[in-house]
VEXFI-95140 format. One record per residue: residue in one letter; chain; x, z, y of N, C-alpha, C in turn. Coordinates in pm, 1 decimal. Layout:
BEGIN
<atom resn="A" chain="A" n_x="X" n_z="Z" n_y="Y" ca_x="X" ca_z="Z" ca_y="Y" c_x="X" c_z="Z" c_y="Y"/>
...
//
This chain:
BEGIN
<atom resn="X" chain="A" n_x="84.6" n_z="0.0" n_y="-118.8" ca_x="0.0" ca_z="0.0" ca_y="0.0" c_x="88.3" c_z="0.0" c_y="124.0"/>
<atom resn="X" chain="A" n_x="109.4" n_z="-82.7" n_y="199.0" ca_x="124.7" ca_z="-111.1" ca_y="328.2" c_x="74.2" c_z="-73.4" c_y="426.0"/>
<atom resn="X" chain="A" n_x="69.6" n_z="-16.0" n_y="526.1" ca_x="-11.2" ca_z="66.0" ca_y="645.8" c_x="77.5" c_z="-25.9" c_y="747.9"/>
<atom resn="X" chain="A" n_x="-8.7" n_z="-79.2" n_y="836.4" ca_x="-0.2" ca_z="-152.2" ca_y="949.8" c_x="135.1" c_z="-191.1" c_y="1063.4"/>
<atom resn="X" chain="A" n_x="186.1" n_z="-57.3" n_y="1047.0" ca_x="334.7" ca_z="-11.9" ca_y="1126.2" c_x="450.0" c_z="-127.8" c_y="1076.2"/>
<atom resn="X" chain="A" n_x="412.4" n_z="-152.7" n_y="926.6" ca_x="533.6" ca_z="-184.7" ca_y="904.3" c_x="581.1" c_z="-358.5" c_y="956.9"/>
<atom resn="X" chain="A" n_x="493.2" n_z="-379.3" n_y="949.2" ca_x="473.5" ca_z="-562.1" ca_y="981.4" c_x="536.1" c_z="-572.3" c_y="1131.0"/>
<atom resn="X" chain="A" n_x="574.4" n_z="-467.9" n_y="1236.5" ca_x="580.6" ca_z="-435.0" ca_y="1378.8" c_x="750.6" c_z="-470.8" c_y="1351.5"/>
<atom resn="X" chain="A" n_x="791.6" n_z="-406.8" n_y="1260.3" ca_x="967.7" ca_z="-330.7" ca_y="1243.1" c_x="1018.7" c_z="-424.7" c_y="1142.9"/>
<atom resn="X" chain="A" n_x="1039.1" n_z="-578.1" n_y="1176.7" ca_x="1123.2" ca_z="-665.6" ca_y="1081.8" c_x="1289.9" c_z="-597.2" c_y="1079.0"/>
<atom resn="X" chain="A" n_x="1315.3" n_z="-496.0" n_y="1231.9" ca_x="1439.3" ca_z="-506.7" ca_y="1231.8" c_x="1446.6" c_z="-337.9" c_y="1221.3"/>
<atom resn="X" chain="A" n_x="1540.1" n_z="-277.2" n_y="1121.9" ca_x="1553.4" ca_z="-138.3" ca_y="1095.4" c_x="1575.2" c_z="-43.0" c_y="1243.2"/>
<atom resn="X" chain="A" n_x="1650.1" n_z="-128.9" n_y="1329.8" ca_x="1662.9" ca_z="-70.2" ca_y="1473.1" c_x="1531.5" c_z="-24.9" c_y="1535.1"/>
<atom resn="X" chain="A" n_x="1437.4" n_z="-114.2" n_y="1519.4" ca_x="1294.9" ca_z="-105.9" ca_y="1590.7" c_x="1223.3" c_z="14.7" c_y="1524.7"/>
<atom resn="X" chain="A" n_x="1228.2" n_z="16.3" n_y="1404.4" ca_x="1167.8" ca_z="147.8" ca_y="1347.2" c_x="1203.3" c_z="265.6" c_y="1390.1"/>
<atom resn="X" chain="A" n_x="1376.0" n_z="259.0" n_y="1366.2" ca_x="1418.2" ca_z="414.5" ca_y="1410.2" c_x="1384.5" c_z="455.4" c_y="1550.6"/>
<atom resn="X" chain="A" n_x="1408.1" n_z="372.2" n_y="1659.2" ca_x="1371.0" ca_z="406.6" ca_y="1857.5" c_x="1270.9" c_z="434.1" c_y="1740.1"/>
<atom resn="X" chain="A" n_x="1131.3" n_z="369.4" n_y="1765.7" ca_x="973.2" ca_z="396.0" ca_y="1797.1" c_x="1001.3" c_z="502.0" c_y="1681.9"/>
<atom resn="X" chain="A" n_x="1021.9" n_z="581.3" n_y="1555.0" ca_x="1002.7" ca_z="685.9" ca_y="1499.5" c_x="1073.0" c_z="823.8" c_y="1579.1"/>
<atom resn="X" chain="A" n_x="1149.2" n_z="774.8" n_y="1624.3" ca_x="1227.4" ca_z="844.3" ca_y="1757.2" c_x="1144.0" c_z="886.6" c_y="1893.4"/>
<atom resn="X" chain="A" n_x="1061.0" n_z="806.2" n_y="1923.1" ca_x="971.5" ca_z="819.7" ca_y="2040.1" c_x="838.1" c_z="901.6" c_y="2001.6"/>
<atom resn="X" chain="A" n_x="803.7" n_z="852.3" n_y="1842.4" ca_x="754.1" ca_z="917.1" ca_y="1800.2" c_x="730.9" c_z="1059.6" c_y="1780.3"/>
<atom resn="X" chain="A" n_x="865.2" n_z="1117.8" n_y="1741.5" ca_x="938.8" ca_z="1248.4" ca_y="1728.7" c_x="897.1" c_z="1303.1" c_y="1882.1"/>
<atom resn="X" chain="A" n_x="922.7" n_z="1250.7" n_y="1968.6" ca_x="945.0" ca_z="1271.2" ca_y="2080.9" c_x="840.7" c_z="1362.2" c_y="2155.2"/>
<atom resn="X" chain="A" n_x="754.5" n_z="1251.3" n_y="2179.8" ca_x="597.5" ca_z="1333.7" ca_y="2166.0" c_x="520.6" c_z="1386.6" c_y="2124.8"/>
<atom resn="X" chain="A" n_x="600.8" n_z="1448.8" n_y="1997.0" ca_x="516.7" ca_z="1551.5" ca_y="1883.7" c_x="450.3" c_z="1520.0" c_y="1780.6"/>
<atom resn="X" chain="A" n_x="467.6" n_z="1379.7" n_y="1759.9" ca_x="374.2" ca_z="1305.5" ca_y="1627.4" c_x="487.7" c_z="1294.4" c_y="1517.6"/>
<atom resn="X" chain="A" n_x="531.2" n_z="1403.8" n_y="1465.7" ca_x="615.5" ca_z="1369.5" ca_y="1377.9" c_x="568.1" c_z="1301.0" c_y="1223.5"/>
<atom resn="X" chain="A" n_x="459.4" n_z="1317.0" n_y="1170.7" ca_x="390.9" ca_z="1274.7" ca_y="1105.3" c_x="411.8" c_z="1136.3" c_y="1082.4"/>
<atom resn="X" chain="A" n_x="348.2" n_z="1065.9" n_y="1189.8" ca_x="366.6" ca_z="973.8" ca_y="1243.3" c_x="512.2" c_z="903.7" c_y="1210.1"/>
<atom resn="X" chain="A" n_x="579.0" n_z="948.8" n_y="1276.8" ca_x="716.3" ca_z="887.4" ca_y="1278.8" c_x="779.1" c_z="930.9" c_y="1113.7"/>
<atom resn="X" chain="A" n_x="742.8" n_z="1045.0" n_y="1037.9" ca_x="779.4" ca_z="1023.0" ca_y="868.0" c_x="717.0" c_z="898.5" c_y="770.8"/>
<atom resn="X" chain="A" n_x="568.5" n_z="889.6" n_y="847.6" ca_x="476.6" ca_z="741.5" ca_y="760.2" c_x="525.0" c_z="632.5" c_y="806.4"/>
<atom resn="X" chain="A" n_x="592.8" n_z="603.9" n_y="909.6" ca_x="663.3" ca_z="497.3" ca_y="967.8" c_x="837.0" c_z="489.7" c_y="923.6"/>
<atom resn="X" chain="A" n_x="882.0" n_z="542.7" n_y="871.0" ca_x="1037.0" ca_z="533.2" ca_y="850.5" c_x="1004.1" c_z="546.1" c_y="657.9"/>
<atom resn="X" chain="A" n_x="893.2" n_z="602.2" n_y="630.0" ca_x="895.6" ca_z="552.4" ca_y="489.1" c_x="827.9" c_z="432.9" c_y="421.7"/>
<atom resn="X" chain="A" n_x="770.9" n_z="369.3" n_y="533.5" ca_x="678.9" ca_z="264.4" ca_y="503.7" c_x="833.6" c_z="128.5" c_y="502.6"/>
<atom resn="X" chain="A" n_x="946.2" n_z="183.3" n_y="605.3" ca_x="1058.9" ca_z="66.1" ca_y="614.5" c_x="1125.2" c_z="131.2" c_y="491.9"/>
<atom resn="X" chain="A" n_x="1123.9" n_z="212.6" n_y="433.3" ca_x="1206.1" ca_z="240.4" ca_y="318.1" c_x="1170.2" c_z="180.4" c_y="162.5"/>
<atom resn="X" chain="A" n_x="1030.3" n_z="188.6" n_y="195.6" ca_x="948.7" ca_z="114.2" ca_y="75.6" c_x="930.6" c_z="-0.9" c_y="76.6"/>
<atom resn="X" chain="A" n_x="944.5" n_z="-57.6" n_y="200.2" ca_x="913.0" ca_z="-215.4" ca_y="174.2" c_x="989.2" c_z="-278.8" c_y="131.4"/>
<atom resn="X" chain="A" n_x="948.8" n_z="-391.0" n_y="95.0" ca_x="1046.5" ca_z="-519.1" ca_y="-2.1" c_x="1113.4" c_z="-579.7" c_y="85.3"/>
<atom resn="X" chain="A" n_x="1029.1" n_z="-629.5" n_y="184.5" ca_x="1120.9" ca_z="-689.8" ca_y="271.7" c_x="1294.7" c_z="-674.4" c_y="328.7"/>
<atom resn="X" chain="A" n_x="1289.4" n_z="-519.6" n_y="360.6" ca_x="1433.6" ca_z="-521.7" ca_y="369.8" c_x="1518.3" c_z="-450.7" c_y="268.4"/>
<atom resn="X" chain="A" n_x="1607.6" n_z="-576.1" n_y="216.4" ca_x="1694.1" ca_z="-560.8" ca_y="113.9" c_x="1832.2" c_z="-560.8" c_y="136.3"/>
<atom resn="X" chain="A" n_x="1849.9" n_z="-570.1" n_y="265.5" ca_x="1991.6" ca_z="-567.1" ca_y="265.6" c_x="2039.9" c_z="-434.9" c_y="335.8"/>
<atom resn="X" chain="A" n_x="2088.1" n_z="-368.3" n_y="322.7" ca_x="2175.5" ca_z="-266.6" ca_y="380.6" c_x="2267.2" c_z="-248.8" c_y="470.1"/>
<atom resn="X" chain="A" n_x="2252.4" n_z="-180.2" n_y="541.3" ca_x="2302.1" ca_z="-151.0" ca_y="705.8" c_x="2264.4" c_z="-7.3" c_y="774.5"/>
<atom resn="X" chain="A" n_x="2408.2" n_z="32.0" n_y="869.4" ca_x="2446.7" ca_z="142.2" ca_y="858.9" c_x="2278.6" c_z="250.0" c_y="939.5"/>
<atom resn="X" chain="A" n_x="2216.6" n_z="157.6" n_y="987.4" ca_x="2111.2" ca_z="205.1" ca_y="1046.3" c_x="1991.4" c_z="227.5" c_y="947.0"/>
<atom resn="X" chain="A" n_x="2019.4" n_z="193.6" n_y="797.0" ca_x="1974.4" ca_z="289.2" ca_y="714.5" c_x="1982.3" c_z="439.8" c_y="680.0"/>
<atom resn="X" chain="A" n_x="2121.7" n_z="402.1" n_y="699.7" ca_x="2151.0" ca_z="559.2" ca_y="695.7" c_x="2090.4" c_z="676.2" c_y="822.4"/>
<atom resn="X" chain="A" n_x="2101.5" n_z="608.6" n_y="943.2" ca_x="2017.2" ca_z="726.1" ca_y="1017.6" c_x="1907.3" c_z="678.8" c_y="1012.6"/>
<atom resn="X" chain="A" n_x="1835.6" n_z="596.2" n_y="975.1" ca_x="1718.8" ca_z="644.2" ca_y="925.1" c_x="1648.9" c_z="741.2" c_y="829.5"/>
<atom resn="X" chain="A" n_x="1726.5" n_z="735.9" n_y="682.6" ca_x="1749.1" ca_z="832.1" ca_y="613.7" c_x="1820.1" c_z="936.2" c_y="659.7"/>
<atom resn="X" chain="A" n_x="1848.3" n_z="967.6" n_y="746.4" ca_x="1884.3" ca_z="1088.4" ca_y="800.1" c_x="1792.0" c_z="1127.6" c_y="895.4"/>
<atom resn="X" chain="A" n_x="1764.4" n_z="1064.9" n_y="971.2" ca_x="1644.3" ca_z="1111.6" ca_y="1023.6" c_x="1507.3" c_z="1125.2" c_y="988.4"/>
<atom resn="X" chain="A" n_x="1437.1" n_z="1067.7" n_y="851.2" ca_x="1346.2" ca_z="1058.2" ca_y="792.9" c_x="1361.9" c_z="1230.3" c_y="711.4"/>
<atom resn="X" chain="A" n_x="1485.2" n_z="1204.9" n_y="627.5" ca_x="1519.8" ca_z="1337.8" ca_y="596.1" c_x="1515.1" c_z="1480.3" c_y="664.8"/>
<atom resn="X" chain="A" n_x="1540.1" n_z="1507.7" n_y="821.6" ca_x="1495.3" ca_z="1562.6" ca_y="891.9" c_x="1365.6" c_z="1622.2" c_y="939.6"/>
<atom resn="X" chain="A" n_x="1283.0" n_z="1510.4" n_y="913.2" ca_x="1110.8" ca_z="1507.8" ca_y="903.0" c_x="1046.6" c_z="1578.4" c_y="807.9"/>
<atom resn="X" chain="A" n_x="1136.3" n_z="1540.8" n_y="671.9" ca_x="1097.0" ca_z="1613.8" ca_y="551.3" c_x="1072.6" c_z="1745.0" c_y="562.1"/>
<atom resn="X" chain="A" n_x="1227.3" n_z="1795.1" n_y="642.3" ca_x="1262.4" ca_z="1939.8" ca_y="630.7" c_x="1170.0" c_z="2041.0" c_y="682.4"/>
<atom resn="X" chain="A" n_x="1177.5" n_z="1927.2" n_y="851.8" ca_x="1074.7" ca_z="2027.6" ca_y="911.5" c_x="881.9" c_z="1984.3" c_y="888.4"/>
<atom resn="X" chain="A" n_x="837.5" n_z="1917.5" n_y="836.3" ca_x="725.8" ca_z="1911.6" ca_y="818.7" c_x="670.0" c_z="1978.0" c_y="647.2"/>
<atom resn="X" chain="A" n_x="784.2" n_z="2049.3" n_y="598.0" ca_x="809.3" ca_z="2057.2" ca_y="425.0" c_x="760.2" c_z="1988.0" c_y="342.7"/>
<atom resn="X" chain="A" n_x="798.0" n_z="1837.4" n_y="367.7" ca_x="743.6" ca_z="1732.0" ca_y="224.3" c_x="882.2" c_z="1724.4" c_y="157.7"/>
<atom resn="X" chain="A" n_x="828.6" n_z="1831.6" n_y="74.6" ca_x="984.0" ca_z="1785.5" ca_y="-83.3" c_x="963.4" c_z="1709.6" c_y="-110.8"/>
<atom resn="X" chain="A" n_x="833.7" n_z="1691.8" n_y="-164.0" ca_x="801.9" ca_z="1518.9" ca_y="-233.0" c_x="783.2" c_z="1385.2" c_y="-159.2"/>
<atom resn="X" chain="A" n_x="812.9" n_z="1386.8" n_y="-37.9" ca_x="871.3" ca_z="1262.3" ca_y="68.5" c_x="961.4" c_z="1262.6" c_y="39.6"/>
<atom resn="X" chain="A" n_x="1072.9" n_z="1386.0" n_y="61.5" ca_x="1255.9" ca_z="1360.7" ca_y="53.7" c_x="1274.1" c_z="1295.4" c_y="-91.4"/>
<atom resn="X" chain="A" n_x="1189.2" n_z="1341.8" n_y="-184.4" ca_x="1259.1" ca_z="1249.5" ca_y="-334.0" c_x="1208.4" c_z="1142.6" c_y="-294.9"/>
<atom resn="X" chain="A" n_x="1125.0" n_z="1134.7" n_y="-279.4" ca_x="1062.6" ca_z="976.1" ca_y="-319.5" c_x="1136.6" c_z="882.5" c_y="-195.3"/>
<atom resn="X" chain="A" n_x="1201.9" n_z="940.8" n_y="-96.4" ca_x="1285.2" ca_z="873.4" ca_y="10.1" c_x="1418.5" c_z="860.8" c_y="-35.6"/>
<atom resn="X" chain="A" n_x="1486.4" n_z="946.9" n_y="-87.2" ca_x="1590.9" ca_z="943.5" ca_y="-163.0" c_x="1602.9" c_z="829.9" c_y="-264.5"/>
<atom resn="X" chain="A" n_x="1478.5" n_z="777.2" n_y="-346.2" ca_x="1482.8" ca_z="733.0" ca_y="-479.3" c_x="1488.0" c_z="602.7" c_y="-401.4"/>
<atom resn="X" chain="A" n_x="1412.1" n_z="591.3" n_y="-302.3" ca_x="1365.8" ca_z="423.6" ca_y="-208.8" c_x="1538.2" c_z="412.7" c_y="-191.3"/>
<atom resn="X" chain="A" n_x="1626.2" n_z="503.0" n_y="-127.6" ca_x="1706.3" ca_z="483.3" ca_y="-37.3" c_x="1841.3" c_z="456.2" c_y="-170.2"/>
<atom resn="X" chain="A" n_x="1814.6" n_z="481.9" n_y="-268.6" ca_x="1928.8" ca_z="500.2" ca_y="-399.6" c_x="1913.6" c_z="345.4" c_y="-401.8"/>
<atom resn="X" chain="A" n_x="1796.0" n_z="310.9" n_y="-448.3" ca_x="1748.6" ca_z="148.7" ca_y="-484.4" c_x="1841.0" c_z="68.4" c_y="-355.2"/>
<atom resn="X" chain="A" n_x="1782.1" n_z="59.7" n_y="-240.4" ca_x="1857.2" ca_z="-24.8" ca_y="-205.6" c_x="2016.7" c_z="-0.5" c_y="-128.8"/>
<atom resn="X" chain="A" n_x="2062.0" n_z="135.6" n_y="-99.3" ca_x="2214.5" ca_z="143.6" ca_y="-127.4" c_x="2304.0" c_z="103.0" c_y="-203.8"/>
<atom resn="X" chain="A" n_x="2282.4" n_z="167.3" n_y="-343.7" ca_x="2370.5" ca_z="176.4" ca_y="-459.0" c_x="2455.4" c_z="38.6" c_y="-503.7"/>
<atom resn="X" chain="A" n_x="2423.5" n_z="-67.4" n_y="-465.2" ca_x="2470.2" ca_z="-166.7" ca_y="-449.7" c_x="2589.8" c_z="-193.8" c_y="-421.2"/>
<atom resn="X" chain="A" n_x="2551.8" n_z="-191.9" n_y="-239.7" ca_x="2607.5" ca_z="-235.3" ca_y="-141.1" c_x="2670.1" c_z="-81.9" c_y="-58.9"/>
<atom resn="X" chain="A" n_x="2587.7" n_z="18.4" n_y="-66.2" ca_x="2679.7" ca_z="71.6" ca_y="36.5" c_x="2692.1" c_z="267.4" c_y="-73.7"/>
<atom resn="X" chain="A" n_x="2738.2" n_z="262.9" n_y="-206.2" ca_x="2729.5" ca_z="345.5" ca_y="-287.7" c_x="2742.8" c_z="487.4" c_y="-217.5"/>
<atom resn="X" chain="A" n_x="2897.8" n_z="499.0" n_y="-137.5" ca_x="2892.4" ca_z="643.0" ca_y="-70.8" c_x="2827.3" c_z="683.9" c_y="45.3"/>
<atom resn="X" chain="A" n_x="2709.4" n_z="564.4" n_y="104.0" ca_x="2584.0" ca_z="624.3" ca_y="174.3" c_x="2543.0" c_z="698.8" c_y="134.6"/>
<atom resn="X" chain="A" n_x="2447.0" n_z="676.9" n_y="-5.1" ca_x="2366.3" ca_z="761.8" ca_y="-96.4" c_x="2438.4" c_z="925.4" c_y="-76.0"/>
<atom resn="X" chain="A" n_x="2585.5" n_z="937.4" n_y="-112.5" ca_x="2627.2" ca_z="1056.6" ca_y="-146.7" c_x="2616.8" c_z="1093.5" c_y="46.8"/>
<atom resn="X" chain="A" n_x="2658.0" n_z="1078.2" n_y="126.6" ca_x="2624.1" ca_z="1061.0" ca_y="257.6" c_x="2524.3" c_z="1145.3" c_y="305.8"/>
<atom resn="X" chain="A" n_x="2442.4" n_z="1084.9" n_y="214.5" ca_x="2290.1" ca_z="1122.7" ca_y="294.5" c_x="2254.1" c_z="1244.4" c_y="209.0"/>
<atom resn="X" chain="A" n_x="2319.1" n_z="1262.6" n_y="79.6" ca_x="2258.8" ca_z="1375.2" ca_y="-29.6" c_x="2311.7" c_z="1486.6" c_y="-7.0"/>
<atom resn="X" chain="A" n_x="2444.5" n_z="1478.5" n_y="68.4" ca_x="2533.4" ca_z="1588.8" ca_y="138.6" c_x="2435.6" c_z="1616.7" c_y="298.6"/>
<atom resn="X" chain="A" n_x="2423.6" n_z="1539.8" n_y="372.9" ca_x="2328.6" ca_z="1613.6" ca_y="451.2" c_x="2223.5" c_z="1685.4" c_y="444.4"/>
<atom resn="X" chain="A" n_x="2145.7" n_z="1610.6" n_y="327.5" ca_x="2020.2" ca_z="1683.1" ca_y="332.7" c_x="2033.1" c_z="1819.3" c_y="271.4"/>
<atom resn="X" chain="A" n_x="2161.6" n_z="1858.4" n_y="174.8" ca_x="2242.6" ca_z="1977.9" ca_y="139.7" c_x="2237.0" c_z="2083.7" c_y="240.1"/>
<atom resn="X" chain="A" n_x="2322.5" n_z="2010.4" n_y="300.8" ca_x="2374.6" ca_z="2120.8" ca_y="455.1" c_x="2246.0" c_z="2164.2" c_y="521.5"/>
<atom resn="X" chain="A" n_x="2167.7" n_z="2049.8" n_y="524.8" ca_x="2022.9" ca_z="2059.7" ca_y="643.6" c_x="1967.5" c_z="2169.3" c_y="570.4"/>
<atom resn="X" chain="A" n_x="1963.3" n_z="2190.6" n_y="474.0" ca_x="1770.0" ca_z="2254.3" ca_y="360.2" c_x="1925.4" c_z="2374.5" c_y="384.1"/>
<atom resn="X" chain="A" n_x="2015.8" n_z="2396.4" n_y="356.0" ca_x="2060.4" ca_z="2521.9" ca_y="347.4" c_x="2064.4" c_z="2618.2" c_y="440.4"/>
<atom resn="X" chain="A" n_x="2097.9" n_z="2517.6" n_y="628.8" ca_x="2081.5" ca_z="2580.2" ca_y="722.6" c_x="1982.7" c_z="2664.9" c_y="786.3"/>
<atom resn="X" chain="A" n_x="1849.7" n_z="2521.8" n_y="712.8" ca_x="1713.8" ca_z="2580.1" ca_y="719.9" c_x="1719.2" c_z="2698.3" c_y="667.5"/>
<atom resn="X" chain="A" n_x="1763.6" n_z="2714.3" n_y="538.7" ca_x="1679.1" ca_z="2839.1" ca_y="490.0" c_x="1768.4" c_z="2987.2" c_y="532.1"/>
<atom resn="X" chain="A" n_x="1872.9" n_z="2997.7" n_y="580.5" ca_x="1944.7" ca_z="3093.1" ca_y="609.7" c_x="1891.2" c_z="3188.2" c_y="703.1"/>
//
């Protein structure tokens, strides 16, 4: 299922600003259904470093809105199309979200 946002963000840059602006004004919601809708889609298959803060910032969303089951299922999107092309992203992003959920909980 596709939700409307995504057809807007051919380019990974465009997602992150507007999930960013999103953030901004308090719709974080918002800006997590929009950075996982570019993680799930087919369309982008190639990898670039502005995946990674996306997944870092999507990951962020997780933390503070507490969807564990966004961060896997963002993780699993983000394994698929890394592991390829950009392998020590993945570990990258699995070490942040480490540090993040630990800081949180301290």
């Amino acid at each position: 299922k596709m939700s409307h946002n995504s057809s807007y963000f051919h380019k990974p840059e465009n997602a992150l600003r507007r999930a960013q602006e999103l953030t901004s004004i308090n719709q974080p919601s918002a800006a997590l259904t929009l950075l996982h809708d570019v993680l799930s889609s087919r369309r982008h298959k190639t990898w670039s470093p502005t995946y990674e803060q996306i997944m870092i910032t999507y990951l962020n969303l997780c933390l503070n809105l507490n969807k564990s089951r966004e961060a896997k299922d963002g993780l699993h999107q983000y394994r698929n199309l890394s592991q390829s092309q950009a392998p020590g992203s993945l570990e990258n992003v699995i070490r942040y979200l480490i540090d993040a959920a630990e800081k949180k909980c301290r």
